[in-house]
TORBAKE-15604 format. One line per 8 residues: their letters; for each residue y, z, x of N, C-alpha, C, O. Coordinates in pm, whole numbers, plus 50000, padded with zeros to 5 digits. Atoms other than C-alpha are relative to their C-alpha. Example, Ala and Ser with C-alpha at 12.3 -4.5 7.8 and 13.67 -1.06 7.14 Angstrom:
AS	49881:50000:50089:49550:50780:51230:50120:50000:50090:50118:50066:50194 | 49881:49994:49918:49894:50714:51367:50109:50073:49923:50220:50090:49974
REM end
This chain:
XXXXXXXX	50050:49970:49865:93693:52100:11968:50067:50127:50051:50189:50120:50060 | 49950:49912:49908:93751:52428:12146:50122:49987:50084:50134:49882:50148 | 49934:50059:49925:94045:52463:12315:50031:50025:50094:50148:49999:50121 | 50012:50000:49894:93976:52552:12624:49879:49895:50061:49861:49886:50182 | 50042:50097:49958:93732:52274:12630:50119:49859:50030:50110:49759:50101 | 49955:50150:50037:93998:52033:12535:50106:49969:50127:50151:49863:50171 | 49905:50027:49870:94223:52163:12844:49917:49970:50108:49983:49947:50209 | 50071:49987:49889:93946:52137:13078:49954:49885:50004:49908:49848:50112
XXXXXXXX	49993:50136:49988:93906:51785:12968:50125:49902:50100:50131:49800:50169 | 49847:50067:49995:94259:51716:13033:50053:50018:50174:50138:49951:50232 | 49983:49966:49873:94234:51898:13396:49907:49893:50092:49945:49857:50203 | 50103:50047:49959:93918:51700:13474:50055:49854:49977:49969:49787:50033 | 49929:50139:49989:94127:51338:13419:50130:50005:50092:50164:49940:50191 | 49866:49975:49879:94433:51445:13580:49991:50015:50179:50066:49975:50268 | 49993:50053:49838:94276:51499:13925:49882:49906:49983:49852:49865:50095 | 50091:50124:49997:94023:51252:13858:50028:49891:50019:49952:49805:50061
XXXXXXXX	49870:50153:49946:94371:50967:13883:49988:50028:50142:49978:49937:50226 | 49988:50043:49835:94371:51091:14222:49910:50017:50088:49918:49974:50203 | 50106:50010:49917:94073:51169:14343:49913:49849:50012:49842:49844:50113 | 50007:50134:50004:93977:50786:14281:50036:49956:50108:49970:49858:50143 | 49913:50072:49897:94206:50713:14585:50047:50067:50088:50072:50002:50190 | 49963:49908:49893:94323:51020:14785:49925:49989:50114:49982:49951:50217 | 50025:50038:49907:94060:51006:14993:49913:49890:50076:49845:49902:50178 | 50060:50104:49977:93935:50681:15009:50107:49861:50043:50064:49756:50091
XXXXXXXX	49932:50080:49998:94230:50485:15029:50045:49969:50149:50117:49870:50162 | 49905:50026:49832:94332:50510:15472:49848:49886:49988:49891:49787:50047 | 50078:50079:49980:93963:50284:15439:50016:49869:49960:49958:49774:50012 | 49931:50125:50060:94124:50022:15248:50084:49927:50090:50069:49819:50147 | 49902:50035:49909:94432:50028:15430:49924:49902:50139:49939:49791:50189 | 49994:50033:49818:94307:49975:15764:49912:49837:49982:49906:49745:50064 | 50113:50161:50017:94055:49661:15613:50110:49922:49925:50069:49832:49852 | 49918:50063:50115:94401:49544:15431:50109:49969:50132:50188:49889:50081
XXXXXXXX	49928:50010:49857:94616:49521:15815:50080:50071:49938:50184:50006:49926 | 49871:49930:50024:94838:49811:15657:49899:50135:50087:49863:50212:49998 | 50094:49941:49961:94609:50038:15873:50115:50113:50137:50092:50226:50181 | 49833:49869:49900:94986:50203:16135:50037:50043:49877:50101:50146:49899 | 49912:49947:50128:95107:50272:15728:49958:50058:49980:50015:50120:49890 | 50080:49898:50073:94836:50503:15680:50089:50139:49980:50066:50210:49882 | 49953:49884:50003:95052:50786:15734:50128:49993:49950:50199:50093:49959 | 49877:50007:50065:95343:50671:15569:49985:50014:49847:50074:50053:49772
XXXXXXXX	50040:49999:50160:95182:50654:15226:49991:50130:49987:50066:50184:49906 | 50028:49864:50025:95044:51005:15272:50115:50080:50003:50113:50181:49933 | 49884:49934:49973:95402:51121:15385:50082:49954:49855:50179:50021:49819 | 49894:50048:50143:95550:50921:15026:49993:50118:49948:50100:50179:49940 | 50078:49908:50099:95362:51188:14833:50103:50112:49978:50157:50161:49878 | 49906:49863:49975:95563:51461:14981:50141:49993:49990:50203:50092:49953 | 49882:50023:50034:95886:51313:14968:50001:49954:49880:50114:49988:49846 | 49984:49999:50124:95853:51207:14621:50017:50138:49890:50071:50159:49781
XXXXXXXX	50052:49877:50109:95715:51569:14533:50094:50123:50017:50078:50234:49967 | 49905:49914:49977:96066:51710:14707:50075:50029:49817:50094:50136:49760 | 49940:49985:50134:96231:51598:14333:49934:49943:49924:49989:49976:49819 | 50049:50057:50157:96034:51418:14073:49988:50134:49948:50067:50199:49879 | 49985:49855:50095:95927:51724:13970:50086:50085:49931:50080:50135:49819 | 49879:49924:50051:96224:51891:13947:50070:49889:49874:50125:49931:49772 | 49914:50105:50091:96369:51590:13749:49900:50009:49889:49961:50037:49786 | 50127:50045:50107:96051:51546:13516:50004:50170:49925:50013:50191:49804
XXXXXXXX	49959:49899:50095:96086:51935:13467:50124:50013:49925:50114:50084:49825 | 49848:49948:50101:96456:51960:13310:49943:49904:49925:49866:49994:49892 | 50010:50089:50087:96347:51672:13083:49883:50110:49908:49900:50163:49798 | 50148:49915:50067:95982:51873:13002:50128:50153:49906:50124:50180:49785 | 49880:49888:50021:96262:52162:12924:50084:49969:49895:50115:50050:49808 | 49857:50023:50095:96530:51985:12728:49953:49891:49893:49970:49896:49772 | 50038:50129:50101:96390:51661:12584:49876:49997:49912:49879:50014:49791 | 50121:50081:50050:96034:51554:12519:49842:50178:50083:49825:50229:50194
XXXXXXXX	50086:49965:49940:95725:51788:12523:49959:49967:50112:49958:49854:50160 | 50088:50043:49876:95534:51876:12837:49860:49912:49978:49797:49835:50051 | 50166:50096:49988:95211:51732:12715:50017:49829:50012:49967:49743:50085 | 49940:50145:50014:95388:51415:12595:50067:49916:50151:50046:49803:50195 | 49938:50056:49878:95593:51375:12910:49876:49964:50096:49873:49855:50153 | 50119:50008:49917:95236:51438:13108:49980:49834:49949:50040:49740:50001 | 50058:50148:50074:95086:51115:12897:50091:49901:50074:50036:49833:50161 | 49955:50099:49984:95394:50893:12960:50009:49976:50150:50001:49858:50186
XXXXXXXX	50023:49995:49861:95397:50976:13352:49885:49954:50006:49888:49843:50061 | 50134:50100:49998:95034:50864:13327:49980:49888:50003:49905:49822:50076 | 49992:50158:50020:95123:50550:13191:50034:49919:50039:49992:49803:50038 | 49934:50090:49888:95368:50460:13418:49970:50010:50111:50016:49919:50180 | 50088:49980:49907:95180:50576:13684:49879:49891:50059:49837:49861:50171 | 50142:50043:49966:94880:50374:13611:50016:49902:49970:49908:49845:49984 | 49932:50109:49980:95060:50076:13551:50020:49942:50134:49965:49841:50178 | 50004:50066:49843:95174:50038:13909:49892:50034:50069:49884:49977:50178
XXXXXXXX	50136:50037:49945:94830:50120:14005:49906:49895:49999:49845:49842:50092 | 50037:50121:50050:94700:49872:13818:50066:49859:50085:50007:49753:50106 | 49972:50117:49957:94931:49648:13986:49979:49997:50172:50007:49904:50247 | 50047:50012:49850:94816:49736:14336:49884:49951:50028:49864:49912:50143 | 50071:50024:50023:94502:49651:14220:49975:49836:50002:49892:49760:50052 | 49966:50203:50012:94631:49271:14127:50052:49954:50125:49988:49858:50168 | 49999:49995:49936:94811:49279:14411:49899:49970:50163:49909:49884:50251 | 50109:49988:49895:94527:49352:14664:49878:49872:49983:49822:49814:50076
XXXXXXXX	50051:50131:50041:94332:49071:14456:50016:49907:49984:49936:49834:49926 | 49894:50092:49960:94585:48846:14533:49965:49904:50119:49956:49782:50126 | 49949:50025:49892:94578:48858:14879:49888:50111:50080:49902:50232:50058 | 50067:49901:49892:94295:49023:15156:50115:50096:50028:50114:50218:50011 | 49898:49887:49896:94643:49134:15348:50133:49980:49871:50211:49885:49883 | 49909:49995:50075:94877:49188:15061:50128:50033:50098:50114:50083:50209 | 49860:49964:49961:95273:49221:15141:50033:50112:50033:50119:50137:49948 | 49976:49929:49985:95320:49532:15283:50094:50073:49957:50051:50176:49905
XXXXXXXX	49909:49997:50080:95668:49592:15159:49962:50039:49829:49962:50148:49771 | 49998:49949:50138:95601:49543:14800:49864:50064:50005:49846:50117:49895 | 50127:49931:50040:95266:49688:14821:50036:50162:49974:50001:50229:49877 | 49946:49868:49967:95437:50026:14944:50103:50052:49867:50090:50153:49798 | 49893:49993:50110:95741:49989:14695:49906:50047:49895:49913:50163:49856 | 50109:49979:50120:95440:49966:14418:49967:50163:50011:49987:50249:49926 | 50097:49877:50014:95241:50269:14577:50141:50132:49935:50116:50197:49833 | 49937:49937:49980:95559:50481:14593:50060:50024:49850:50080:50142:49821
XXXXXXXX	49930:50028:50172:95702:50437:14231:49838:50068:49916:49837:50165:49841 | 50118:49913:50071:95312:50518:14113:50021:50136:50024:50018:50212:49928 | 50070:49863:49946:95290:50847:14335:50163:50089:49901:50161:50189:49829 | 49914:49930:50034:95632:50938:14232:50013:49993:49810:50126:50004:49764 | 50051:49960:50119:95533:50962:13874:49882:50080:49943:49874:50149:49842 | 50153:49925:49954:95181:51090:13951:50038:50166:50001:50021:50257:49919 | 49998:49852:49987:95295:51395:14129:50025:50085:49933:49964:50191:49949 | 49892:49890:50082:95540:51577:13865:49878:50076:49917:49869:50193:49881
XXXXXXXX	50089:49940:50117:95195:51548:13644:49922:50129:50061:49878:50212:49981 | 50067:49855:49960:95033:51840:13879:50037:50112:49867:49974:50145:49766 | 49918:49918:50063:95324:52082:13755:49956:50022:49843:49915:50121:49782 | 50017:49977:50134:95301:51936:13410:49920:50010:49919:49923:50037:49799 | 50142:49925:50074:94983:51992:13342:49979:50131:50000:49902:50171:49912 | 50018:49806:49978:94981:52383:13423:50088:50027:49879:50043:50078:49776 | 49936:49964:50116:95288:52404:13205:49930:49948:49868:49907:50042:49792 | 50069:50000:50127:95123:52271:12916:49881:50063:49978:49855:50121:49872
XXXXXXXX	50111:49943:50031:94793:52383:12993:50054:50149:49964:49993:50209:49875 | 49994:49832:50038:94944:52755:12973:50100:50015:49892:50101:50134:49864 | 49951:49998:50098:95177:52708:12694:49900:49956:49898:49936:49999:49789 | 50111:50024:50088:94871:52581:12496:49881:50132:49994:49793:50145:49909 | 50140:49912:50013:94636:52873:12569:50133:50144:49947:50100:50238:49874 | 49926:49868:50051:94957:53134:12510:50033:50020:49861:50042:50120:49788 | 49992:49992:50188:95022:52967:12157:49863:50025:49943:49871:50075:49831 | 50177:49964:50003:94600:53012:12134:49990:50110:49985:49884:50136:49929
XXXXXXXX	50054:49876:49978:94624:53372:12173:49926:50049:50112:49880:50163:50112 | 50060:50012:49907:94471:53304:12503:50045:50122:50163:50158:50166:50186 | 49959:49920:49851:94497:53519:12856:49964:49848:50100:49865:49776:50117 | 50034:50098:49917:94629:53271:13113:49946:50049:50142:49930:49992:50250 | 50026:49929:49770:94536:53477:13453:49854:49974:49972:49795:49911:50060 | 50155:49973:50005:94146:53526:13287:49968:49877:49950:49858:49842:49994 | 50090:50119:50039:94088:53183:13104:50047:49832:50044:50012:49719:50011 | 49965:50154:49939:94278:52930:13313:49957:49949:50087:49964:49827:50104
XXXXXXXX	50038:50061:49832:94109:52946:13691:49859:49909:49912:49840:49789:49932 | 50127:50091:50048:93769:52831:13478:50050:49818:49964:49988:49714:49987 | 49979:50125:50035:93957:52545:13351:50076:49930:50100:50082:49807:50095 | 49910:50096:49897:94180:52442:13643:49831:49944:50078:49827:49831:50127 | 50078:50069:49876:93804:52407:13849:49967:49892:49917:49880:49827:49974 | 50054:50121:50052:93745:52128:13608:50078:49897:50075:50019:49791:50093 | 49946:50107:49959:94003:51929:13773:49916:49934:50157:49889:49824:50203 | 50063:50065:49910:93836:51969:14066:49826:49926:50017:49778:49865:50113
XXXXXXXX	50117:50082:50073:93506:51835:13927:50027:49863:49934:49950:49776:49893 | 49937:50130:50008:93715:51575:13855:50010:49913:50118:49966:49802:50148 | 49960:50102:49870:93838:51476:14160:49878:49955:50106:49864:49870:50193 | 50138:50015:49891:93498:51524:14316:49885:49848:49911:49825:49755:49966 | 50078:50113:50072:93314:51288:14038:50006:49896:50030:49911:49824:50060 | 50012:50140:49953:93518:50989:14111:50003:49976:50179:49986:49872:50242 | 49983:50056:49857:93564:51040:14479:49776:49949:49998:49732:49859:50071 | 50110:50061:50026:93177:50975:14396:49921:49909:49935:49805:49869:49938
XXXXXXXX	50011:50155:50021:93234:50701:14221:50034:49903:50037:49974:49796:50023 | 49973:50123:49883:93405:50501:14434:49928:49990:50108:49909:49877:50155 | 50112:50031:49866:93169:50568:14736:49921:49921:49948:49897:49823:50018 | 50080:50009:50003:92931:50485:14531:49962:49829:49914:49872:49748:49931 | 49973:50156:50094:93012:50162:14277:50035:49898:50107:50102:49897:50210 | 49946:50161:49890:93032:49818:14427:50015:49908:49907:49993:49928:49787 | 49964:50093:50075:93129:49509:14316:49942:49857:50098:49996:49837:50207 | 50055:50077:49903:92926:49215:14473:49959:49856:49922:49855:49842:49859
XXXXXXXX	50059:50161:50081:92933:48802:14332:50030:50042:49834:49985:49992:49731 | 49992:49973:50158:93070:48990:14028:49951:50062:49888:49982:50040:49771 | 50021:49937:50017:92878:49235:13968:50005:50129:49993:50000:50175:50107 | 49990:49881:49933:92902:49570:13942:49879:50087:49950:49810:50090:49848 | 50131:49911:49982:92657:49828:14045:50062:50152:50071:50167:50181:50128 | 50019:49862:49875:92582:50191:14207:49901:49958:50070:49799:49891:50051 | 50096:50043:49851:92454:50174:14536:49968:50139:50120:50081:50186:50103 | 49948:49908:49873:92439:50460:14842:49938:49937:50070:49876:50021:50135
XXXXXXXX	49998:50070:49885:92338:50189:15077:50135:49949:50018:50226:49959:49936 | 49889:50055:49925:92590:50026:15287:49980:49850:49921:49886:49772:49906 | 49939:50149:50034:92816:49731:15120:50114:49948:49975:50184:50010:49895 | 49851:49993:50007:93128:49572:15139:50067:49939:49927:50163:49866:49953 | 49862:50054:50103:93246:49505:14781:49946:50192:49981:49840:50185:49918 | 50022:49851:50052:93186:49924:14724:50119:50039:50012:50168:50008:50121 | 49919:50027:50061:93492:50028:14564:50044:50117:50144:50162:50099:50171 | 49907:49956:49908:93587:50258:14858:50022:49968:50107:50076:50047:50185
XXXXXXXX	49941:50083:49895:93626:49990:15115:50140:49922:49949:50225:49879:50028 | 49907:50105:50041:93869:49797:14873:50114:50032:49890:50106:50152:49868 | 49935:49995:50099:94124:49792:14607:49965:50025:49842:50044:50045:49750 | 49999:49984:50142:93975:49826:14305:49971:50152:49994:49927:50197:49888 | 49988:49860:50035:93979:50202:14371:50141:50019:49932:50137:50098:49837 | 49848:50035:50069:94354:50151:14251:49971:49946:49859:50056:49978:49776 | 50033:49994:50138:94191:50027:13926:49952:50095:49932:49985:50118:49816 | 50079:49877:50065:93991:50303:13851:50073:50108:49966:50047:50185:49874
XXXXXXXX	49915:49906:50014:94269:50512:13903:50114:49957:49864:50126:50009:49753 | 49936:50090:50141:94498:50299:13670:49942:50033:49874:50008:50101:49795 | 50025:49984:50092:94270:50300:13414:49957:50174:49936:49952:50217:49821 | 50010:49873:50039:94194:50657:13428:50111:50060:49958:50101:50160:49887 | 49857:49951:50027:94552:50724:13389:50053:49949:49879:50138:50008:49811 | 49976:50032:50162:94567:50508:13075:49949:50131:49886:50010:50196:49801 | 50066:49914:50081:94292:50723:12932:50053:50126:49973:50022:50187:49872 | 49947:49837:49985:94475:51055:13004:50116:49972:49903:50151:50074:49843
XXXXXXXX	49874:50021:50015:94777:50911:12864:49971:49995:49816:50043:50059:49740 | 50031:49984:50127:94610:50845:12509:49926:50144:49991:49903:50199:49883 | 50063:49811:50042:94453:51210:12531:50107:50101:49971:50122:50175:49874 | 49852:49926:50020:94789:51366:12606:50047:50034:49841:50066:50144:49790 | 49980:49984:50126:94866:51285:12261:49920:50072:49886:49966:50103:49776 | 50088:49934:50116:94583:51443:12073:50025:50157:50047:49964:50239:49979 | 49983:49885:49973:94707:51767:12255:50075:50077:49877:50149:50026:49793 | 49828:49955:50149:94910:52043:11998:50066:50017:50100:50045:50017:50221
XXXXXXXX	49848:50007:49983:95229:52071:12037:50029:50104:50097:49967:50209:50078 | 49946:49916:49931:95405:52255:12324:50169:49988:49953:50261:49919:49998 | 49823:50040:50068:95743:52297:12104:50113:50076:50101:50119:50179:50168 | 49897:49987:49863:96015:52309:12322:50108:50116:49952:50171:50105:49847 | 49930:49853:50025:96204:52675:12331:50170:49955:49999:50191:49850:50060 | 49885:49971:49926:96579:52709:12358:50066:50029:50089:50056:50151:50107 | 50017:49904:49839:96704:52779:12689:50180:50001:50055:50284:49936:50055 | 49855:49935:49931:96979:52946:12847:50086:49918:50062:50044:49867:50166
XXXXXXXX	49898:50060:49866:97296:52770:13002:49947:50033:50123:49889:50142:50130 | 50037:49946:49848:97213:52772:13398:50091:49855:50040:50124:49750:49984 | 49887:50059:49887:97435:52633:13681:49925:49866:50063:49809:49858:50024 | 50058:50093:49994:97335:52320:13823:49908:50030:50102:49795:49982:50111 | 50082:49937:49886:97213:52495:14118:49841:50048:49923:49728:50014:49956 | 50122:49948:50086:96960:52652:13885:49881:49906:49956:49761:49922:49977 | 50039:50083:50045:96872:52364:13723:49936:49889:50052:49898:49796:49981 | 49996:50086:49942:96790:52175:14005:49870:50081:50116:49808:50037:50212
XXXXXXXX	50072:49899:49891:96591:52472:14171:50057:50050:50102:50004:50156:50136 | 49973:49972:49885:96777:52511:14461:50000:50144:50027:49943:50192:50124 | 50031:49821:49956:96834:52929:14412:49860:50047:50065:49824:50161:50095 | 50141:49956:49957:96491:52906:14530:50021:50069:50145:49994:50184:50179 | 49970:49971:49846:96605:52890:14913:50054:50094:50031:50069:50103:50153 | 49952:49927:50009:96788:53222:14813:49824:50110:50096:49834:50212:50164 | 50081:49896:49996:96405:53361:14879:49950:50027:50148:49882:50119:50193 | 50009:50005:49875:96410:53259:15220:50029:50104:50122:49975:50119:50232
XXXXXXXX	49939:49851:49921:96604:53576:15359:49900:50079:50015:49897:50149:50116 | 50122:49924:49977:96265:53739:15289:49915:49975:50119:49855:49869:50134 | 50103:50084:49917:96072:53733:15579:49875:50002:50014:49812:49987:50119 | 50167:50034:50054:95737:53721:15425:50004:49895:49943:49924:49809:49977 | 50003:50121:50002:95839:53465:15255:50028:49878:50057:49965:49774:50042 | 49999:50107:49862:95967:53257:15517:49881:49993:50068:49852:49875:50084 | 50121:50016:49963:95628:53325:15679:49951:49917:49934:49917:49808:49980 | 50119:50048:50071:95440:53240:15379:50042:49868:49973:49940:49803:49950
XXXXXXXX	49984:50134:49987:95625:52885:15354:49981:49940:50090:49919:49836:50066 | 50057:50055:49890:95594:52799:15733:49839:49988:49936:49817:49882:49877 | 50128:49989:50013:95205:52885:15662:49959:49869:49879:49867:49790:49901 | 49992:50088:50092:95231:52662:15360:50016:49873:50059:49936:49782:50036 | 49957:50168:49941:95379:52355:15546:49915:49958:50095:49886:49840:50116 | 50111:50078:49917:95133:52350:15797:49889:50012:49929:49812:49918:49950 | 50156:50077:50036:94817:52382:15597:50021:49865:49954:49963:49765:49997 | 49968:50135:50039:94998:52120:15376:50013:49826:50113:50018:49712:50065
XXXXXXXX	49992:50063:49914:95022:51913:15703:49832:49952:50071:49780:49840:50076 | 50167:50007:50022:94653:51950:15786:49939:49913:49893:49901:49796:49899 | 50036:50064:50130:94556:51877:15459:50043:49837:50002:49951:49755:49999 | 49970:50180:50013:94744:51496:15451:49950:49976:50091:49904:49863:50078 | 50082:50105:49874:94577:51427:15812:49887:49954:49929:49852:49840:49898 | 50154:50033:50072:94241:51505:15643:49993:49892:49908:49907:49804:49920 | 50058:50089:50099:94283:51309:15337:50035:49840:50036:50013:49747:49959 | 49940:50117:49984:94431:51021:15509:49913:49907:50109:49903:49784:50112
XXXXXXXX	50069:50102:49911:94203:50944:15813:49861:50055:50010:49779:49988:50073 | 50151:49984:49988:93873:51136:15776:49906:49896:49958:49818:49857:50035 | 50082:50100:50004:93715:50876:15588:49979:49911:50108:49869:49881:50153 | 50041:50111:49949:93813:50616:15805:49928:50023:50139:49855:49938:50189 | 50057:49921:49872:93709:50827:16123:49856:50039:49983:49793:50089:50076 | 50142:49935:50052:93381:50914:15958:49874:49808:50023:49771:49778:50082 | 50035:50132:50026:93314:50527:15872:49977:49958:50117:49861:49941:50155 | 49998:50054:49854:93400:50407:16213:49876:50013:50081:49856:49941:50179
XXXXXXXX	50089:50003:49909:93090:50525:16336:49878:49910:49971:49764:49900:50015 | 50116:50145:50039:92935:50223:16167:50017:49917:50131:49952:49812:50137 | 49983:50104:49939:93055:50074:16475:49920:50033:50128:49922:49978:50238 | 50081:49952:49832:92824:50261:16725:49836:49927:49896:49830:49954:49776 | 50108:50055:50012:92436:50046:16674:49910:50137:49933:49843:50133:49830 | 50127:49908:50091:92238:50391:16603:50020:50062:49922:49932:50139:49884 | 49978:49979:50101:92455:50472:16341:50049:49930:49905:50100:49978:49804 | 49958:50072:50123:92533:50196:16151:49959:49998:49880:50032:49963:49787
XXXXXXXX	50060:50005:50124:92282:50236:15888:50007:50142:49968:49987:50146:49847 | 49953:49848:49999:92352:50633:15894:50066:50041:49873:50183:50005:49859 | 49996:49957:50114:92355:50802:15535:50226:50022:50023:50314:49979:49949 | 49851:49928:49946:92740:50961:15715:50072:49921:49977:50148:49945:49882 | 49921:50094:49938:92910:50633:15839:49983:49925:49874:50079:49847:49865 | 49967:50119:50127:92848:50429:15487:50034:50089:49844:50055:50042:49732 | 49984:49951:50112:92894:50716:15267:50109:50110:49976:50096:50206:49900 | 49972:49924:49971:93220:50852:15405:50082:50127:49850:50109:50247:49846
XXXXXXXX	49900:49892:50081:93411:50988:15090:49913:50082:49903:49962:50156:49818 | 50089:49907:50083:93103:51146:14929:49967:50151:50124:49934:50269:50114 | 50056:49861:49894:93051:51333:15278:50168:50096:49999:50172:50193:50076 | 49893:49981:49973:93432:51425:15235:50015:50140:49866:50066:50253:49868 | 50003:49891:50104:93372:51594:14894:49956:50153:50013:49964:50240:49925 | 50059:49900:49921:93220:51860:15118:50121:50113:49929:50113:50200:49842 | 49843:49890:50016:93587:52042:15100:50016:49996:49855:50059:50105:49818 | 49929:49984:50108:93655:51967:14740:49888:50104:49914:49906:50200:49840
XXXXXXXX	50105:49841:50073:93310:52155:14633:49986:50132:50065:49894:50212:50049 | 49942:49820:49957:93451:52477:14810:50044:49991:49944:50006:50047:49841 | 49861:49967:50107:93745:52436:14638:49932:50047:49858:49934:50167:49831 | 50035:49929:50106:93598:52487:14326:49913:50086:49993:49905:50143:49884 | 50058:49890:50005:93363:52722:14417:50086:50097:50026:50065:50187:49944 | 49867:49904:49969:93691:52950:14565:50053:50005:49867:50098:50108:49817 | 49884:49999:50163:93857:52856:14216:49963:50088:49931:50039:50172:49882 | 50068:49907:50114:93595:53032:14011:49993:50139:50055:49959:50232:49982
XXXXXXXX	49991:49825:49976:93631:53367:14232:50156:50079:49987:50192:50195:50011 | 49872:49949:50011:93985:53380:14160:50036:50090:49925:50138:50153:49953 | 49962:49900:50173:93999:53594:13818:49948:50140:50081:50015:50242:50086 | 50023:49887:49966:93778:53829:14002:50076:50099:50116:50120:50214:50124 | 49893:49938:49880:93949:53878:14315:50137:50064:49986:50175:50157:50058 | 49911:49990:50021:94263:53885:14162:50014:50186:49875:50110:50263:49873 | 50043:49900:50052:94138:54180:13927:49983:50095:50064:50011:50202:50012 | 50027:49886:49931:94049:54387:14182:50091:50044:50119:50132:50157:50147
XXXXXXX	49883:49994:49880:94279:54317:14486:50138:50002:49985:50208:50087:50041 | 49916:49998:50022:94573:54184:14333:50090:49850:50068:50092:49811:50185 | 49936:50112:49936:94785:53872:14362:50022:49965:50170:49975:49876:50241 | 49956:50014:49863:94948:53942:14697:49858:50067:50069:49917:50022:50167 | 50105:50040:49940:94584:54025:14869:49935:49862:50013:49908:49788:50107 | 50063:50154:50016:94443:53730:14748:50062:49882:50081:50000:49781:50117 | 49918:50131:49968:94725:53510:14884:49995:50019:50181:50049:49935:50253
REM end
C-alpha cells in the first residue's frame, strides 16, 4: 500500500477515537445527572495535555518507537473507554467519581497520541524520501474526515430493543444521547492499536545528553521574553478556551430546542452533532490550503 495512503489511514483513526465523543458527549452527561461536570471533563483534557505528552515523548525518544508507543496509548486508552461504556450500562446515573477517574486516565493517554502521531507520521515520510511541509497537510485532513465521519456516526446509529440501526429521525437509544459513544471510541482505539504495528519502523536515533530542564520542556518558557510570542500564546489560550465551550455545550444547547413544541421534530434539535460538524468541514477545507499559502506567504503570515 502506498505510503502516504497508509499514514492517512492512520490520521483518519486517530481523530476518529475522538471525534466519536468530543462533541457528543456534554449530551450524555447532562441525560447521565453528571450534567454541572460538563466542564470539568473538558478542562481534564487540558490538564492532562500540560504533561502526558511530555512524559510519553522522552519514552517515544529513549525507549520504544513512536508508532509502537502510539498503538499501546491506544490500547490503554480504549480500554478505559470501553469501561465507561460498561459502566454507563450499569447504571442510567453511573458514579460520578469513578466515572471521572475512568474518563481521566483514558484522556490522559489519548492526548500524547496527537503529538505522536505527527512524529511518526513525519519520520515515516522523511525515511520515504518524502517532503513533510508538501505531502503531510493532505494527509493530516484525513484525520479530520475522521473525526467528522464518526461524529456522523454517532448522531446517526441507534440502538433500540437491541437493535442497531441508522436513523436521522429523532430517538433515544441514538448513540449520541448515550454511552455507547464511549464504545465506539474504545473500539476504534483497539483498531488503531493493531494498525500501529503494521507501520515501518521509526528507529529510534541517538540523542544528546540534555538537562532535565530540557528534557522536560520547560526551556520553552525561555520564549516568553519575546513579545510576539507572548502575544501569540495569550491568542492561543483563548481560542483554546472557546474551542472547549464549543465542544462541550453546543450540542446540548442545540438539542435543547427539542424542548420548545415547534421544534421538536426540527432536522437541528435531533441532529445536533451532525449540525456541529459544520466547523470540522472548514477545518479541513483550511487544511488543504495550507501547502499553498504557506508557499507563497510563508509560515509566519499564515499564522
Amino acid at each position: 500500500m502506498n505510503l502516504k495512503v497508509r499514514l492517512a489511514l492512520m490520521n483518519f483513526l486517530e481523530f476518529a477515537v475522538w471525534g466519536s465523543y468530543l462533541t457528543s458527549m456534554g449530551q450524555y452527561l447532562g441525560r447521565a445527572g453528571m450534567g454541572a461536570e460538563i466542564s470539568w471533563f473538558y478542562a481534564i483534557q487540558g490538564i492532562v495535555s500540560i504533561f502526558m505528552p511530555t512524559i510519553m515523548g522522552v519514552i517515544a525518544d529513549r525507549l520504544i518507537q513512536p508508532q509502537r508507543l502510539l498503538g499501546l496509548c491506544h490500547l490503554i486508552a480504549g480500554c478505559f473507554m470501553v469501561s465507561l461504556f460498561l459502566l454507563g450500562n450499569a447504571s442510567p446515573n453511573p458514579d460520578k467519581t469513578l466515572f471521572i477517574s475512568l474518563y481521566t486516565l483514558s484522556v490522559a493517554f489519548y492526548m500524547p497520541t496527537l503529538a505522536l502521531s505527527n512524529t511518526a507520521a513525519f519520520a515515516i515520510l522523511k525515511s520515504g524520501g518524502l517532503d513533510t511541509v508538501k505531502d503531510f497537510p493532505p494527509i493530516r485532513v484525513f484525520g479530520t474526515v475522521g473525526f467528522i465521519a464518526t461524529m456522523w456516526f454517532v448522531n446517526c446509529a441507534f440502538l433500540d430493543g437491541g437493535n442497531f440501526g441508522l436513523t436521522l429521525s429523532e430517538n433515544a437509544g441514538k448513540f449520541q444521547y448515550t454511552h455507547l459513544q464511549f464504545l465506539v471510541s474504545g473500539i476504534l482505539g483497539f483498531v488503531l492499536f493493531l494498525y500501529c504495528f503494521t507501520l515501518p519502523e521509526c528507529k529510534l536515533a541517538p540523542k544528546a545528553q540534555t538537562s532535565l530542564a530540557e528534557t522536560l520542556g520547560l526551556n520553552a518558557f525561555s520564549m516568553f521574553r519575546t513579545k510576539r510570542m507572548a502575544l501569540f500564546f495569550l491568542f492561543s489560550a483563548l481560542l483554546g478556551m472557546s474551542l472547549q465551550v464549543t465542544n462541550g455545550y453546543a450540542t446540548p444547547f442545540i438539542t435543547s430546542f427539542k424542548g420548545i413544541p415547534e421544534m421538536a421534530d426540527s432536522f437541528a434539535a435531533n441532529n445536533a452533532t451532525l449540525l456541529v460538524s459544520i466547523s470540522q468541514i472548514a477545518e479541513a477545507l483550511c487544511i488543504l490550503l495550507i501547502p499553498f499559502f504557506m508557499r507563497r506567504y510563508g509560515i509566519k503570515t499564515v499564522i
